[in-house]
Backbone as numpy.savetxt, mean C-alpha at the origin, in Angstrom:
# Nx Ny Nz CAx CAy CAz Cx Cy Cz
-4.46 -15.25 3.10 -5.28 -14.07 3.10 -4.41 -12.80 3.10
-3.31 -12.67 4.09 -2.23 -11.35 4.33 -1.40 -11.41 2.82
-1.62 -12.02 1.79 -0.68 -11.85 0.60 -1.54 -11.34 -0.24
-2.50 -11.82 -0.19 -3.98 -11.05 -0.92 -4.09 -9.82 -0.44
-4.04 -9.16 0.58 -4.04 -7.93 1.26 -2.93 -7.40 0.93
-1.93 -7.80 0.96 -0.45 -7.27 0.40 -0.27 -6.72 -1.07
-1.10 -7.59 -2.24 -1.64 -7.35 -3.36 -2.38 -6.10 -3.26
-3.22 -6.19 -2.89 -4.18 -5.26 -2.75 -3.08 -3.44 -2.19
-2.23 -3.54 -1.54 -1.81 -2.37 -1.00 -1.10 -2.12 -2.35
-0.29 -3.04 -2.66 0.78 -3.15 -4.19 -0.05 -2.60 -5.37
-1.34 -2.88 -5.66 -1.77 -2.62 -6.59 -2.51 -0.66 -6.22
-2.80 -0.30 -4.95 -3.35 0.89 -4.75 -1.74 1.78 -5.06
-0.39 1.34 -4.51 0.41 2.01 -4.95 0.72 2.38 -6.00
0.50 1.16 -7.03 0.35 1.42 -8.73 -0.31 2.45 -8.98
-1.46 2.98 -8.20 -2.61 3.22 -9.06 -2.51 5.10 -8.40
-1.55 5.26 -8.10 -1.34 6.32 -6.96 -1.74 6.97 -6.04
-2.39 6.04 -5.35 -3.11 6.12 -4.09 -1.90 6.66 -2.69
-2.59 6.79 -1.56 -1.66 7.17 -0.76 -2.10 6.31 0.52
-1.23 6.12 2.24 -1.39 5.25 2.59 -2.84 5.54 3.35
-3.10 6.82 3.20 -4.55 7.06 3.81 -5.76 6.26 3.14
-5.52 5.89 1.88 -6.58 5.22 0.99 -6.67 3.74 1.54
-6.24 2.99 2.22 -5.95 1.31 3.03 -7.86 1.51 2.89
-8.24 0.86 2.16 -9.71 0.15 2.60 -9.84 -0.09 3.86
-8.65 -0.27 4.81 -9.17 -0.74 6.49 -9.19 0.72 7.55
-8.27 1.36 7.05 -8.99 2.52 8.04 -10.16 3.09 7.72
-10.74 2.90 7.10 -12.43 3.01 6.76 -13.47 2.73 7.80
-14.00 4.14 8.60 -14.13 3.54 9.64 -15.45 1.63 9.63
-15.62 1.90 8.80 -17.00 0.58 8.92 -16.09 -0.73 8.36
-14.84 -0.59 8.34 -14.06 -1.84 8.39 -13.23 -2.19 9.52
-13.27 -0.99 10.82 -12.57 -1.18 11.92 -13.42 -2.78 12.94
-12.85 -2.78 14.04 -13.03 -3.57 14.85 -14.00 -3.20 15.13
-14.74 -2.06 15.93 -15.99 -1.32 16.06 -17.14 -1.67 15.46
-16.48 -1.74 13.85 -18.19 -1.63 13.37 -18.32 -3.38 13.15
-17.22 -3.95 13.03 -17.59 -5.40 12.14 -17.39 -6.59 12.91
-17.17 -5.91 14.36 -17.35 -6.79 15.47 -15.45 -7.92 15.36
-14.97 -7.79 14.67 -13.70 -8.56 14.83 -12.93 -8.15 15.65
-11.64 -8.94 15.70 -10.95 -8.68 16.57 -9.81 -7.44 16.48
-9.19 -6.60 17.50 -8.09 -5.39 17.00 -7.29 -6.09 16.21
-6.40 -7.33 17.04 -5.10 -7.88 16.00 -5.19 -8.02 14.79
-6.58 -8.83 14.65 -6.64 -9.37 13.17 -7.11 -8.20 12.10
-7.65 -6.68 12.89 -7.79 -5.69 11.66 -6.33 -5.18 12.01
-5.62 -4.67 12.69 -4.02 -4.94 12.51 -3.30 -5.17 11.55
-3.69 -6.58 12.01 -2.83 -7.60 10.55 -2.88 -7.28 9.28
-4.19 -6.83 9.13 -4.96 -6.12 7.92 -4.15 -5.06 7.52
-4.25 -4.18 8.51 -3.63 -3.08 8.23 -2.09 -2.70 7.74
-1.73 -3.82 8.54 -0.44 -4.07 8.25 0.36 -4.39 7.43
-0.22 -5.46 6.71 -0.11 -6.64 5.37 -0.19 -5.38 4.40
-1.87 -5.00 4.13 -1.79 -3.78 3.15 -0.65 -2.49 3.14
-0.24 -2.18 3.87 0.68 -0.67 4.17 2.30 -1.84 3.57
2.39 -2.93 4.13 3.29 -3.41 3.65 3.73 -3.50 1.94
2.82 -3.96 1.91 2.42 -4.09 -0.06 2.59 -2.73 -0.72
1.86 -1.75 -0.01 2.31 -0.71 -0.52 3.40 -0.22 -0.15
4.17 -0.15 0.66 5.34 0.58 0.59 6.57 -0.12 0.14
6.25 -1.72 -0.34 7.05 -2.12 -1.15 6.97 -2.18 -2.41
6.27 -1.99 -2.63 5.63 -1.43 -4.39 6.36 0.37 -4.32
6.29 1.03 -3.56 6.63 2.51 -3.53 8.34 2.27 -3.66
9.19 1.53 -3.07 10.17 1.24 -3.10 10.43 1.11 -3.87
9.90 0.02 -4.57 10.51 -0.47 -6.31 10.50 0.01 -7.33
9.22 1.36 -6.72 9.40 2.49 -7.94 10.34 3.48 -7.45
11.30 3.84 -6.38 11.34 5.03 -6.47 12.59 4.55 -6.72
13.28 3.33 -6.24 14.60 2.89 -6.77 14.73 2.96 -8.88
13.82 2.68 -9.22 14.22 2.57 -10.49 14.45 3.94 -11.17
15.77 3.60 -11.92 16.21 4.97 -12.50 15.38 5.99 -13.52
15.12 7.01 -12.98 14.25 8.51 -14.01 15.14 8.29 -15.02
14.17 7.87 -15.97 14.77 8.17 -17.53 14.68 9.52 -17.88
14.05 10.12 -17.50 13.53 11.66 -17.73 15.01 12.01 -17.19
15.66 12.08 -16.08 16.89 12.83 -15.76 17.72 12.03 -16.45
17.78 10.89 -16.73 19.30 10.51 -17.27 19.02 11.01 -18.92
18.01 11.14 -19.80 18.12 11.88 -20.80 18.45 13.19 -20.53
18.30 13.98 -19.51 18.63 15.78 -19.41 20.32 15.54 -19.19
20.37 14.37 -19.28 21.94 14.68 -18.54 22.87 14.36 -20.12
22.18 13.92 -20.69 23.17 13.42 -21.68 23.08 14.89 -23.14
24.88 14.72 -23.49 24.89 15.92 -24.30 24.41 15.78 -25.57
């Protein structure tokens, strides 16, 4: 289930979302409204923010073609 959620953060980073957009801080997906447990919306939360900020990584490492063309004479 947490790799599917991990997907899910990976694919909102694609899409240029930010980490405020997590479908789980929504409040009617908290523990509150849907009766589950804190850890397991946690986990949730967690898994997703993960996905995305490793998707954000892998873009920001890859080299701007845009600057390495300004650089060349």
């Amino acid at each position: 289930m947490h790799s599917e959620i991990r997907k899910q953060g990976a694919l909102a980073a694609r899409q240029g979302l930010t980490l405020w957009d997590c479908p789980y801080l929504k409040a009617e997906a908290m523990p509150g409204h849907t009766g589950g447990s804190l850890s397991g919306w946690k986990a949730k939360v967690d898994a997703w923010e993960e996905g995305w900020r490793t998707e954000v990584q892998a873009h920001s490492s890859l080299p701007n073609r845009k600057g390495a063309q300004d650089r060349s004479p």
